[in-house]
N, C-alpha and C positions, 0 to 999 in steps of 0.2 A: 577885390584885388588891390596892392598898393599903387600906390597913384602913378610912381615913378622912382627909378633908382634915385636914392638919396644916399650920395656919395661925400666923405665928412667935410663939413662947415658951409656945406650946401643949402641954403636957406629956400630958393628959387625955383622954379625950371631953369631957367637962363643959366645960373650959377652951376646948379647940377651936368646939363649941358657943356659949360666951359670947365668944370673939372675933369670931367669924361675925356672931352676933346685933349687937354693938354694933357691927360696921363698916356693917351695909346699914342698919342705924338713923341713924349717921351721914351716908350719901351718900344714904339717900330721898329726900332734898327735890330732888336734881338727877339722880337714879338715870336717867329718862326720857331727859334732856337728852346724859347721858351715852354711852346707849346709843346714840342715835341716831348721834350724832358718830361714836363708836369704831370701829361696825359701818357707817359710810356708810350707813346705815339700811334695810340688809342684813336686821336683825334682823325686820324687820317680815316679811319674805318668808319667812321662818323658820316662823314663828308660823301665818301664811298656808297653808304647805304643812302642818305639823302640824293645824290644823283641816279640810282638806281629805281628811288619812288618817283621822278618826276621824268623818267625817260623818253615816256608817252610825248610830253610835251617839247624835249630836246628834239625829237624824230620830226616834228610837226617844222619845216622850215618859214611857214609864215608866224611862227608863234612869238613875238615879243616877248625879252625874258630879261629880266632885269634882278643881278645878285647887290641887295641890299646890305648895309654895311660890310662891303667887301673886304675891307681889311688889306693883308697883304696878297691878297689873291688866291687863296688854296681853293677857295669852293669855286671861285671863277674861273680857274686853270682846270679843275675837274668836270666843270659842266664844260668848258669848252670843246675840249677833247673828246666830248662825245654828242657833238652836233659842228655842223657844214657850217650854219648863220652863227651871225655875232651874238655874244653877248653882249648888254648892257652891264656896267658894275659902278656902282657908287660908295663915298664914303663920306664921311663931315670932316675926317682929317687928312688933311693935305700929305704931313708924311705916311700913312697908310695907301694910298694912293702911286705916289712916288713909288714906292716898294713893288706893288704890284707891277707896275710900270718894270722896275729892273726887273722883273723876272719875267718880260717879255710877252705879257697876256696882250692880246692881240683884240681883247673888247674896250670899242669905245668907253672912257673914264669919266666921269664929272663927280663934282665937287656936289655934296647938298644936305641937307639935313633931313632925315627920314620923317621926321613931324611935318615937315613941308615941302614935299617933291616939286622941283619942277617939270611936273609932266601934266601933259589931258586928263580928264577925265574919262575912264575906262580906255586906257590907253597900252594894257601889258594882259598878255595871255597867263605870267607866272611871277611869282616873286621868290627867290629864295632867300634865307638871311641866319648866317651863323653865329650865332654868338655874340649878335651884334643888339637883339629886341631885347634882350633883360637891362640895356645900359641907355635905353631910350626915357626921355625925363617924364614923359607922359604914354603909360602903356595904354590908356582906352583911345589915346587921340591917335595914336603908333596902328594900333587896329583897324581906327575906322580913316586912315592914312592911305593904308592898303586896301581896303574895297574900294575906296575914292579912285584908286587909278588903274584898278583893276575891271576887263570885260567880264561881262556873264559867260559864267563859265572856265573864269578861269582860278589859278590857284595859289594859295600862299604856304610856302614850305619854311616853316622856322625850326632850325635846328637850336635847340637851347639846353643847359644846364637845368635841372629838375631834382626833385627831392624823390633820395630811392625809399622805395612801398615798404622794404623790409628794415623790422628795426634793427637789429644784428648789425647787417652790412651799412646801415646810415651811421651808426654810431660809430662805425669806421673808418664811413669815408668822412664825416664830420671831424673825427680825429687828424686826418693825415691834411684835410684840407683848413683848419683852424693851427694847427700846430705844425704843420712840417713845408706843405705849400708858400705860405708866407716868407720863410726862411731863404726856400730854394730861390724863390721869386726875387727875394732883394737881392740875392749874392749873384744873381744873372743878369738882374734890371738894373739894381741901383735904385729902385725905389720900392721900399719896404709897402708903401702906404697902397701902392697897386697892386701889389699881390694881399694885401689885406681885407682890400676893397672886393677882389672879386667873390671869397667864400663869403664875405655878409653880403651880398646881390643876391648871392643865390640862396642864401637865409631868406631875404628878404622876398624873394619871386613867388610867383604863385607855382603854387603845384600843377602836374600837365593838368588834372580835372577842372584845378577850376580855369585855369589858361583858356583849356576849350571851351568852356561854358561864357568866357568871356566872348569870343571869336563869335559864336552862335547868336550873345546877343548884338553881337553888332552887324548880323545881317548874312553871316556867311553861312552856308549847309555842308551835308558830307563833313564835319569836322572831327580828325581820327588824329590817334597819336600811336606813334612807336616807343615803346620807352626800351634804352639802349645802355648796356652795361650794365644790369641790375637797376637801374630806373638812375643813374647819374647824370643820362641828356634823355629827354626826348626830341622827337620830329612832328610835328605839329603839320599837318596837309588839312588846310579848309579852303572849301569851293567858294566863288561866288554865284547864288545862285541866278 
């Protein structure tokens, strides 16, 4: 697999890292507004189906559950609403965080960078994370991140962008997200270079196969994917065993 998103003039992890950080720092205040539009508000059915695989675990009230790059909170406003305990939500940019905060999510917040949680060891029943593991600068260290802080037993739910199986519909959606994505993206953002950035990510990502073939070697079992909308995300559920 690629080692890590390499986002342009990114020579580093570190630099990779602090380009990521400063561009969703820059598009947070319309991040929402964005999604909605780009994905036909798609995205939301996304997030829907990902709280619906991990219910088991909402229902369990001792289960420690932590939404990794929370973003502005949609997944964490989603899982909230369908469990009593808190969740935990994290993100590496401060104004992502702030956002989620306006929109009154009620799980404790911190600041941290997913290569390096500050948490125990084997410390979280669940991790979910949307859209947030394709922009991590080190995907095998990002992996074995989440076994690090995860009990036996428990599970990692990544929802991510994925290359769809049919060629038909890829040369489609490769069309609308190289050529018309981009566009919409700047005239919403004001920065051409992050909507540029995200369809070569998702060039650049692994497909869900070998995704999970990665997850497996780093220790986890049960490793199953959903692939959603004709294969444009899938949902990634890998145990630890």
């Amino acid at each position: 697999m690629s080692k890590g998103t390499t986002p342009p003039g990114a020579r580093t992890e570190e630099e990779a890292a602090l380009w990521v950080r400063g561009m969703f720092a820059d598009v947070a205040p319309r991040y929402d507004l964005l999604n909605r539009v780009l994905s036909f508000q798609i995205d939301q059915l996304w997030r829907a189906h990902t709280v619906r695989r991990v219910q088991a675990y909402l229902d369990n009230p001792a289960a420690r559950i932590l939404d990794l790059c929370c973003g502005t909170g949609d997944l964490l406003l989603a899982l909230e609403k369908r469990r009593q305990a808190p969740v935990l939500g994290s993100d590496f940019c401060h104004p992502m965080l702030t956002a989620s905060q306006a929109k009154r999510a009620r799980s404790p917040l911190f600041e941290a960078d997913a290569l390096s949680l500050p948490l125990a060891d084997a410390s979280l029943d669940l991790i979910t994370c949307a859209f947030g593991f394709r922009n991590f600068a080190n995907y095998r260290k990002g992996i074995a991140e989440l076994h690090r802080v995860l009990r036996p037993g428990g599970a990692a739910a990544i929802l991510e962008f994925s290359t769809p199986p049919n060629a038909a519909f890829r040369a489609l959606y490769n069309f609308y997200s190289l050529q018309i994505l981009p566009r919409i993206g700047a005239l919403l953002s004001g920065r051409r270079d992050a909507y540029t950035y995200l369809p070569e990510s998702v060039r650049k990502f692994p497909g869900a196969e070998a995704l999970a073939a990665d997850f497996r070697s780093a220790g986890f079992a049960d490793v199953t994917f959903d692939r959603l909308t004709f294969g444009i995300v899938a949902l990634h559920i890998a145990r630890k065993s």
